[in-house]
C-alpha positions as CSV (number, residue, x, y, z in Angstrom):
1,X,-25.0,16.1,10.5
2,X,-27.6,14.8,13.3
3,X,-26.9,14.4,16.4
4,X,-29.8,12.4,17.2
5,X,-28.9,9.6,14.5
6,X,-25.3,9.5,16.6
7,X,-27.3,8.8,20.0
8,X,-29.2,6.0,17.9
9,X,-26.2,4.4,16.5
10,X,-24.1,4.5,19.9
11,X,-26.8,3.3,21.6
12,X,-27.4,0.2,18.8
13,X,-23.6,-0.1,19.6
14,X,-24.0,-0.5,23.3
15,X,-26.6,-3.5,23.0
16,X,-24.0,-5.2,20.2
17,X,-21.0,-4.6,21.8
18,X,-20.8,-3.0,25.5
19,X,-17.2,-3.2,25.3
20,X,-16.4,-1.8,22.3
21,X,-18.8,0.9,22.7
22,X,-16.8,1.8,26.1
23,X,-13.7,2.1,23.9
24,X,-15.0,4.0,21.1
25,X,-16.5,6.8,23.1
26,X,-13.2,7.9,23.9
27,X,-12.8,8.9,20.5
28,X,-16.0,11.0,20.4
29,X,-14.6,14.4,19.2
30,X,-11.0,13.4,19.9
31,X,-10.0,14.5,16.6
32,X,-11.2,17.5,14.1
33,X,-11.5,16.6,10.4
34,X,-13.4,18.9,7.5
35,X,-16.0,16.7,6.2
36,X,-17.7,17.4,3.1
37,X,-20.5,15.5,0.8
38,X,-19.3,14.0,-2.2
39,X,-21.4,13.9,-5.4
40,X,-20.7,11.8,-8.5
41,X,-22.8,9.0,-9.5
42,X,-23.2,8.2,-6.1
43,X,-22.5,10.0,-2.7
44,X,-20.1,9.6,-0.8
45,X,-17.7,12.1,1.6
46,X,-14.5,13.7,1.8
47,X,-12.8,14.1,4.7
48,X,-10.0,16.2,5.1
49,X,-9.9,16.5,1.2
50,X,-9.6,12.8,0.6
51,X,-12.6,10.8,-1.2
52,X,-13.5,8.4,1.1
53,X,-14.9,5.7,-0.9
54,X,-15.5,5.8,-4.9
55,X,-18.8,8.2,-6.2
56,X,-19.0,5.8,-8.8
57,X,-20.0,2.3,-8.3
58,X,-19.6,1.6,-4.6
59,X,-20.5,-1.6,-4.1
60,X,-19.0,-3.0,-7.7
61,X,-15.8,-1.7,-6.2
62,X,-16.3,-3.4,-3.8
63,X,-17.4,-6.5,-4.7
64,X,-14.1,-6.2,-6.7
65,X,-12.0,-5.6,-3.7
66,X,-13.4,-8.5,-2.0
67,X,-13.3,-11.5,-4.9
68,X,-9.9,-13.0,-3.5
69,X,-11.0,-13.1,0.0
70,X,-11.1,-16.8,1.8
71,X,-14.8,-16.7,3.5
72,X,-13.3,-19.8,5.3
73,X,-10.5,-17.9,6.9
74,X,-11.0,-15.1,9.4
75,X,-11.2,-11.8,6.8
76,X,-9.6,-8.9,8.0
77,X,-11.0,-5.0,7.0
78,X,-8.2,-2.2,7.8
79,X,-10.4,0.6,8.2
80,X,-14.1,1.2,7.6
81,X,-14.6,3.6,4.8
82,X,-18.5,3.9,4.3
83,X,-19.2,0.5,4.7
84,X,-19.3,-0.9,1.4
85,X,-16.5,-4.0,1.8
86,X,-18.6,-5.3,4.9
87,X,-22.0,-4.5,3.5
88,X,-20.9,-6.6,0.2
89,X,-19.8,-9.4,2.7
90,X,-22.4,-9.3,4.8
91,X,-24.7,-9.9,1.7
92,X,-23.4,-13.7,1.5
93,X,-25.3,-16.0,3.4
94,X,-22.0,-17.7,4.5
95,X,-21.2,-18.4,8.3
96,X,-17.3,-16.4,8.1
97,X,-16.0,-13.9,10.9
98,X,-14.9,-10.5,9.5
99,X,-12.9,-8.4,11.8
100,X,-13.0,-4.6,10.7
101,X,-10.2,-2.4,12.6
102,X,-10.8,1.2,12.7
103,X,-7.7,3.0,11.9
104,X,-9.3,5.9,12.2
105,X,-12.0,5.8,15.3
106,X,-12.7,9.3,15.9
107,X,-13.6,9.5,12.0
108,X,-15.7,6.0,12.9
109,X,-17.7,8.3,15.4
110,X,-18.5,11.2,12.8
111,X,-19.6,8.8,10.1
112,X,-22.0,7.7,13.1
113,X,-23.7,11.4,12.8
114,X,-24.2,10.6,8.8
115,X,-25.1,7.3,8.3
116,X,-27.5,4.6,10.4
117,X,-25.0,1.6,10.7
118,X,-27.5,-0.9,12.1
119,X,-27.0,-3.1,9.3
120,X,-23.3,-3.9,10.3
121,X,-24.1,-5.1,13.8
122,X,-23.9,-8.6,12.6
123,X,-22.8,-11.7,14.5
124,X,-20.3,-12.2,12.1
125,X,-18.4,-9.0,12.7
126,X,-16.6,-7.6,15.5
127,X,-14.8,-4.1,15.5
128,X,-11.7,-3.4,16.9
129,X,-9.5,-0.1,18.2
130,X,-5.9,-1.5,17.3
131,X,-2.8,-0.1,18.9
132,X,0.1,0.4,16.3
133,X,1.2,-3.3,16.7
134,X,-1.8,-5.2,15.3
135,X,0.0,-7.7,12.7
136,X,-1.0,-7.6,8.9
137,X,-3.0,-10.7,7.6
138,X,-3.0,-11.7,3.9
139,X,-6.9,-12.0,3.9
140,X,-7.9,-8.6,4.2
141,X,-9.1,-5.5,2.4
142,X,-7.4,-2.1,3.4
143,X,-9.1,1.4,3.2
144,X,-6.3,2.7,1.8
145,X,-8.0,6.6,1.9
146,X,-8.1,5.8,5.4
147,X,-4.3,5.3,5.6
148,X,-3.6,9.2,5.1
149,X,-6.0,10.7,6.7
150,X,-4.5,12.0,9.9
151,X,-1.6,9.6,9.2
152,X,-0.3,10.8,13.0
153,X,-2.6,8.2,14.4
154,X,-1.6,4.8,14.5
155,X,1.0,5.6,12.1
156,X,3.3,2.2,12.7
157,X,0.5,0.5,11.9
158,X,-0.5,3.2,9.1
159,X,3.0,2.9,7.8
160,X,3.2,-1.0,7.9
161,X,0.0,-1.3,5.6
162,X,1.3,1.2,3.3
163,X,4.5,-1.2,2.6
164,X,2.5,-4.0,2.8
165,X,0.5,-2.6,-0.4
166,X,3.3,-1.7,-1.9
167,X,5.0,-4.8,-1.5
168,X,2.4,-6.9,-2.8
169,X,2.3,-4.4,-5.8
170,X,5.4,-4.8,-6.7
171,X,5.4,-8.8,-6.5
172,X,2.3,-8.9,-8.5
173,X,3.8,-5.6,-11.5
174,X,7.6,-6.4,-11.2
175,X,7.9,-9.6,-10.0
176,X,5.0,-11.7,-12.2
177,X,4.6,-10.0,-15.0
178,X,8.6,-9.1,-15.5
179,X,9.9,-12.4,-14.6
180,X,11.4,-13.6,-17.6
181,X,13.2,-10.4,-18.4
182,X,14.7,-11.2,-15.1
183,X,15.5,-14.2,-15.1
184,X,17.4,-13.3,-19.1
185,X,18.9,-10.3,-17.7
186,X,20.5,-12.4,-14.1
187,X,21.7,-15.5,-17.1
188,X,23.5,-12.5,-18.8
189,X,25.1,-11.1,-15.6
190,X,26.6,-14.2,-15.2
191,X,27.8,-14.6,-18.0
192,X,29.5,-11.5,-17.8
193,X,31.0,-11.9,-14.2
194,X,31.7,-15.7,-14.0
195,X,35.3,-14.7,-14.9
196,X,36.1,-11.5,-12.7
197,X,37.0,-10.8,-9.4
198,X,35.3,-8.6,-7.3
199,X,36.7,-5.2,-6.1
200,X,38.9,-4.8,-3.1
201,X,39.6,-1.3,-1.0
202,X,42.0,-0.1,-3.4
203,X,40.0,-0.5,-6.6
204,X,37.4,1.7,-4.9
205,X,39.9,4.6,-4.6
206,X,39.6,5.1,-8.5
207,X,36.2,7.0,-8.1
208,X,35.5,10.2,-8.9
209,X,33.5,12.9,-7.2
210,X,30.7,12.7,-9.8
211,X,29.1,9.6,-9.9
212,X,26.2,8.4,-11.5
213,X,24.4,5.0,-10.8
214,X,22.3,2.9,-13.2
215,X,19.9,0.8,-11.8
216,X,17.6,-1.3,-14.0
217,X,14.4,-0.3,-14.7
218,X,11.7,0.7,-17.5
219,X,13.3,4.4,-17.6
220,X,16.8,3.1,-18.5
221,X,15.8,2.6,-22.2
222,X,14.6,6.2,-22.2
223,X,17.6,8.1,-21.0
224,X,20.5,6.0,-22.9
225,X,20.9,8.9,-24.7
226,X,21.1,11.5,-22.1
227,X,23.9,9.3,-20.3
228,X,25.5,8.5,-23.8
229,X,26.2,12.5,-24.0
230,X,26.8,12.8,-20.1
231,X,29.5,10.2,-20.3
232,X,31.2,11.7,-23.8
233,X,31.8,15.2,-22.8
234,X,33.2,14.0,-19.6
235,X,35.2,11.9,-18.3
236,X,35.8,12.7,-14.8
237,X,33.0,10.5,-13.9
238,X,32.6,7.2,-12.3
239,X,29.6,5.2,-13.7
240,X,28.5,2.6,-11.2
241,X,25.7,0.0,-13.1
242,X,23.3,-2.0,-10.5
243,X,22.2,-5.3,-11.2
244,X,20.5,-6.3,-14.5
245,X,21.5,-2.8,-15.7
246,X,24.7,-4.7,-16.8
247,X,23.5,-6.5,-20.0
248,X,22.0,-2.7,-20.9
249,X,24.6,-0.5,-20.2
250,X,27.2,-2.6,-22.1
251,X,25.0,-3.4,-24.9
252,X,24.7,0.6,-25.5
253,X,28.5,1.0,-25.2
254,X,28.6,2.3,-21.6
255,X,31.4,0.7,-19.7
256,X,31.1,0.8,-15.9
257,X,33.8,1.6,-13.5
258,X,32.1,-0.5,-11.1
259,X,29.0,-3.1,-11.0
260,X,26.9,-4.1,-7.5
261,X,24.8,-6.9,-7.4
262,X,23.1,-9.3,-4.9
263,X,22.2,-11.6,-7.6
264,X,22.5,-15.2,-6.5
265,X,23.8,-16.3,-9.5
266,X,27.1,-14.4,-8.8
């Protein structure tokens, strides 16, 4: 750690930005955090016990993280890592504004004490302390080490990025690549429910203080079994079947006492 290499890079921050540099020395020591070099392939640090950035291939990861990025939009960097995702973009010779929040700005100032950061004061960038209701932009990169390291901080904003990932996770694993087993398994549940009625109060009295719930999903296949002998060796127990866990259970001979869907089909 040198502390003359942090009086450099603040001072390199003060000429780029005065007013950022204002904000960001409030941070200086405002937090503690057990940093800790890194070595695979390539360096890199762990702070607080979390890698930072890959040891691997740092800037192929992050060339990788980057290739869906709009250079015509504003680009959006949710947290700073080491660098890598704005030292890849600042390698393009395109005019573009990239926007890097810090979500962790006290961490921002020890990585000053590591590594020279000259080469990120760029016209093209601007860095930003967020408050917890900075909005989530579609065109963006997120740290996602960054997100659990002192998650206290800015945790709205920590917390709405994790669900944002998760989100877009699911619409791209679930959503695109299981579509058509949907959209089967939703034609079946109408075919099975186009004729019934749904359940009033009194129906609802009928269950019984063990229930178990089946909800679709790749692990149903694997425990048809299990539920198979749960359901023969006793019967004081209310099986409730969610969704496109209809078609399944029935197909399996498992009758449910009661089915819930949303499905717009119904």
């Amino acid at each position: 750690m040198s502390d003359d290499l942090f009086a450099v890079n603040m001072s390199a921050i003060e000429k780029f930005d005065h007013n950022f540099f204002l904000k960001l020395s409030d941070f200086v020591e405002a937090d503690c955090y057990d940093i800790q070099i890194d070595e695979g392939k390539q360096q890199t640090i762990k702070v607080d016990g979390i890698q930072l950035t890959s040891h691997h291939d740092r800037m192929g990861y992050a060339e990788y993280r980057c290739k869906n990025l709009k250079l015509n939009e504003p680009i959006i960097i949710y947290g700073f890592g080491l660098g890598d995702e704005l030292e890849y973009l600042l390698s393009k010779k395109d005019d573009f504004s990239v926007y890097v929040i810090l979500l962790n700005p006290s961490l921002f100032c020890e990585i000053l004490h590591f590594y020279d950061i000259s080469k990120y004061l760029d016209a093209r960038v601007y860095f930003i302390i967020p408050d917890d209701t900075f909005t989530y932009s579609l065109n963006s990169v997120v740290i996602t080490s960054e997100l659990y390291i002192k998650p206290q901080n800015l945790n709205n904003l920590k917390m709405k990025l994790i669900n944002m990932l998760d989100d877009l996770c699911i619409e791209h694993e679930a959503l695109d690549k299981n579509r058509s087993i949907f959209e089967k398994n939703l034609k079946a549940n109408y075919g099975l429910l186009k004729t019934e009625l749904t359940l009033t109060e009194d129906d609802l009295k009928d269950i019984k203080d063990t229930v178990i719930v089946i909800a679709p999903g790749p692990s149903l296949e694997n425990n048809v079994q299990r539920l198979l002998s749960i359901t023969e060796k006793n019967s004081e127990i209310s099986i409730i079947a969610v969704d496109t866990a209809l078609p399944a259970v029935l197909h399996y001979g498992i009758e449910p006492d009661i089915f819930v869907t949303s499905d717009a089909f119904i």
